[in-house]
C-alpha positions in Angstrom: -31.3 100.5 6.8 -34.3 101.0 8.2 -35.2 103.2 11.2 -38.3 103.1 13.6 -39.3 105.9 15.4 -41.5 105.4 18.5 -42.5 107.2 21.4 -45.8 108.5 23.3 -48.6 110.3 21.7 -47.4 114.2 21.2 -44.1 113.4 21.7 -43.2 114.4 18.2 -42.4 111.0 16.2 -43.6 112.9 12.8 -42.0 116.0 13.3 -38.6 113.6 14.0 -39.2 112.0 11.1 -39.7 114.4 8.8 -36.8 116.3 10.3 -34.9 113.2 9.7 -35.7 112.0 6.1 -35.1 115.6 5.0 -31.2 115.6 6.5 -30.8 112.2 5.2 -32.0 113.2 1.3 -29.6 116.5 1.5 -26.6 113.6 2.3 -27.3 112.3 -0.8 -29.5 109.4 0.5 -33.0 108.2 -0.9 -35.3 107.7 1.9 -38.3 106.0 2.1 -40.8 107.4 4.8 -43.0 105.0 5.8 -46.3 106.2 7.4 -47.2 103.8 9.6 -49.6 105.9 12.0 -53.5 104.8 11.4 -54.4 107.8 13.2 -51.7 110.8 12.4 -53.0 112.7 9.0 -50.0 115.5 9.2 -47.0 113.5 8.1 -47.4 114.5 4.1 -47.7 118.0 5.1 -44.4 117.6 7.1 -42.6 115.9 4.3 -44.1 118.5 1.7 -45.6 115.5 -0.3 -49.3 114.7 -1.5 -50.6 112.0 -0.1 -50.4 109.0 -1.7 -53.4 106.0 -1.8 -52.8 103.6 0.7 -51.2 100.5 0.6 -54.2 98.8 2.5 -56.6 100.4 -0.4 -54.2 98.8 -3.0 -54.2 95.5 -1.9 -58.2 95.1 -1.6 -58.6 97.1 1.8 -59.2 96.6 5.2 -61.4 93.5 5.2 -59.3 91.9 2.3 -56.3 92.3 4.8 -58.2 90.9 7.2 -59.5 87.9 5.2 -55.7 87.4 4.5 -54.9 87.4 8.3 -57.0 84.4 8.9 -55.5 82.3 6.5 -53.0 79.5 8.0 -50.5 77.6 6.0 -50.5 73.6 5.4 -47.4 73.8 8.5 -49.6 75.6 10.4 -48.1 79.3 10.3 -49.9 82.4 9.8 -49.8 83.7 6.2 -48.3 87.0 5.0 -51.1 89.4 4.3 -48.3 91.0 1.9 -45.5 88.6 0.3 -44.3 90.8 -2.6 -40.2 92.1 -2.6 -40.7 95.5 -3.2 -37.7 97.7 -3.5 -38.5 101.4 -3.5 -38.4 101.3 -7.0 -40.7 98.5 -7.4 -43.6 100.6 -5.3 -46.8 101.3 -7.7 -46.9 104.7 -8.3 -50.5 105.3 -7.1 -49.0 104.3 -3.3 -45.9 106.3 -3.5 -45.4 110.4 -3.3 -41.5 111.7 -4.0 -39.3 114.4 -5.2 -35.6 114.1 -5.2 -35.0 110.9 -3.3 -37.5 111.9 -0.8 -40.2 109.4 -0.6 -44.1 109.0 1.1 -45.8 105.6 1.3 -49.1 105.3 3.5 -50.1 102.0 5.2 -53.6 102.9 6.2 -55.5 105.3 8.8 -58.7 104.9 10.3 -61.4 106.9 8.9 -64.6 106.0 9.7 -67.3 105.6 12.6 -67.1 102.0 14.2 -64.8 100.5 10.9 -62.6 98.5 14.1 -59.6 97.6 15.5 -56.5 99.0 13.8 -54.8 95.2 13.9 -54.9 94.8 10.3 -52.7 97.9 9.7 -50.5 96.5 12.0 -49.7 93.1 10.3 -49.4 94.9 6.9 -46.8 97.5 8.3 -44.7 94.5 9.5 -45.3 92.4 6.8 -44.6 95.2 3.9 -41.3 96.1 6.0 -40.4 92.0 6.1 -40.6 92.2 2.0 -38.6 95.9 1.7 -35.5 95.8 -0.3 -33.1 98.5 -0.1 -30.1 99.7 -1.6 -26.9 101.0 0.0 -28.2 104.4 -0.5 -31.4 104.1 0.9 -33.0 104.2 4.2 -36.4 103.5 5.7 -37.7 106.0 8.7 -40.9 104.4 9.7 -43.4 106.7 11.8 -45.5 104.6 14.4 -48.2 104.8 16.0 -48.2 106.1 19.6 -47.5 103.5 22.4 -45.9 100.2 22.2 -48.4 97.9 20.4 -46.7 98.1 16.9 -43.9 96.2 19.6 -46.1 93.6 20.7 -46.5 92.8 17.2 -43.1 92.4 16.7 -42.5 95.0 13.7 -39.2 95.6 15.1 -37.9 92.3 14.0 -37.9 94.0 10.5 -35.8 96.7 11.1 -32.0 97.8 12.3 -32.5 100.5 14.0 -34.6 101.8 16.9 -34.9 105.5 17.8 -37.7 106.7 20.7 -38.8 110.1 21.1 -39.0 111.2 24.6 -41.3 114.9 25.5 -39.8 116.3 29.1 -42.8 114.1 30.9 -43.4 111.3 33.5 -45.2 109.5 31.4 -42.8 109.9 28.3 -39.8 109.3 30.6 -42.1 105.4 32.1 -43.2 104.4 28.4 -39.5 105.1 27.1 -38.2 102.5 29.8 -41.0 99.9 28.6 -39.7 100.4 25.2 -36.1 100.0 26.0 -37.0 96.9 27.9 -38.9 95.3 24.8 -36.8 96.4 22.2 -33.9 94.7 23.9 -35.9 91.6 24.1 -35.8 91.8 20.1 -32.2 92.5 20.2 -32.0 95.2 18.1 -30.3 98.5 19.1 -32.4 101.4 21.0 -31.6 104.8 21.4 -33.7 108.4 22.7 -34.4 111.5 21.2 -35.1 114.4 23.6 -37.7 116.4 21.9 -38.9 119.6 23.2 -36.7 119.7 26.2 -34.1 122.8 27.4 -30.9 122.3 28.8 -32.0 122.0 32.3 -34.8 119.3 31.4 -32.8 117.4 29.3 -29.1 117.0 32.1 -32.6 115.9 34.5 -33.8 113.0 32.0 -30.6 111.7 30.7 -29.5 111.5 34.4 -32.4 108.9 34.9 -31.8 106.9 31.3 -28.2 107.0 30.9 -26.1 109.3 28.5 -25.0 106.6 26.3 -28.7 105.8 25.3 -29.4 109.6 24.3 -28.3 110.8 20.6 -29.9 113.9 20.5 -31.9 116.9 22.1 -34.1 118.9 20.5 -35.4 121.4 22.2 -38.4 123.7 21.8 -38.3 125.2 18.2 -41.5 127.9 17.5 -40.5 128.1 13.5 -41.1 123.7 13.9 -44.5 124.7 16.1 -45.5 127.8 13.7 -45.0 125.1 10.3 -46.8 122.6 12.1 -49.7 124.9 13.2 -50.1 126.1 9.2 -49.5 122.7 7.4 -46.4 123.5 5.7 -43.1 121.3 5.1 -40.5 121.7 7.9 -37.7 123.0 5.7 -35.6 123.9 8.2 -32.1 123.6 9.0 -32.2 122.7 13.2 -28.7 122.6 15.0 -29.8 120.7 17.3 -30.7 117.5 14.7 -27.1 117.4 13.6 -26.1 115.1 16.1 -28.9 112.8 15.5 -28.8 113.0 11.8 -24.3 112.2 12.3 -25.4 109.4 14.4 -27.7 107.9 11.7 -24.7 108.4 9.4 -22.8 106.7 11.1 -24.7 103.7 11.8 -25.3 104.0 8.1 -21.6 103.9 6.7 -21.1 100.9 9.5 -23.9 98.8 8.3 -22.5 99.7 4.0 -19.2 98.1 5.8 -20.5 95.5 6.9 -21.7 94.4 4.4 -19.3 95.1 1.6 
């Protein structure tokens, strides 16, 4: 399975994510965490991983992904600027950072002075998770980029599971019903974390986007904050992710069903 996280900048995709991938490896799963942020550098400090070299880097860099965009097929479609069927497995090592099932792969970030647009790292996050293989004990958790233009590009037709995170804001609250709206226009299945929001907060926002949309809420955590401030792993235990984390299971053991 593979599972996009989404949401507004500061809304705490990463800190989901890495919450996330460390419940799912402790069920027994191997997950693959799929930085997919040009701009977030604190997701392999979350995770407890090195960094890895970036996928972009392996496969030429930026302006041979971008030579690879322009190319057109003798029917006329777009090439892939990444056609290989990797399983996890089948990752070089020099792009992948793990320890017992837990996994880090990099697309690309933006590092200097006037380098561009971030479009290339866009196609190659939806065309590495078009070519991702995975076993019936893995999962994917794929960290975005703030706003809805990984959408636009349509990286959610590559994957089975939507999850947004939603901070106790106005403007978290309007981009989560933009998201809803184009994620159902891909017809895959959406769903809301509450991050960072009390009891009070949270009856206030689900009343405006529906209980049955909302798997989980999160709220303020200073341990999560401190870890985050210092750069360490979050290897923490929350309550409050265990009815995310049951959901994923869930949708999980469904989808293993499904396909037996």
């Amino acid at each position: 399975m593979k599972i996009l996280l989404c949401g507004k900048g500061g809304s705490g995709k990463s800190t989901v994510a890495a919450l996330l991938a460390k419940n799912l490896q402790a069920e027994g799963y191997r997950v693959l965490v799929v930085d997919a942020d040009e701009s977030n550098y604190g997701l392999s400090a979350q995770l407890g991983l090195p960094a890895p070299e970036e996928l972009m880097t392996q496969i030429g860099g930026k302006r041979a992904v971008q030579n690879r965009m322009g190319k057109v097929r003798v029917n006329g479609e777009k090439a892939p600027v990444f056609s290989e069927l990797w399983s996890i497995d089948d990752i070089p090592h020099e792009c992948v950072s793990g320890k017992d099932g837990l996994f880090l792969l990099q697309i690309g970030k933006v590092k200097h002075y006037g380098e561009g647009c971030a479009c290339p790292m866009g196609v190659l996050s939806k065309d590495f998770l078009s070519h991702l293989t995975l076993g019936q004990k893995d999962v994917a958790i794929i960290d975005t980029e703030a706003g809805v233009e990984h959408l636009g590009r349509g990286v959610v037709g590559s994957v089975d599971l939507v999850l947004a995170i939603i901070d106790p804001s106005y403007e978290s609250i309007k981009l989560s019903e933009k998201i809803f709206a184009m994620v159902q226009e891909s017809k895959k299945p959406v769903h809301f974390i509450l991050n960072r929001a009390d009891s009070e907060l949270a009856d206030k926002i689900i009343a405006k986007l529906g209980k049955k949309r909302v798997i989980g809420v999160i709220p303020f955590s200073k341990p999560v904050q401190e870890k985050g401030l210092t750069g360490e792993p979050l290897d923490l235990k929350l309550p409050s992710m265990t009815s995310v984390t049951s959901f994923v299971l869930q949708a999980l053991k469904k989808e293993q069903t499904d396909d037996a």
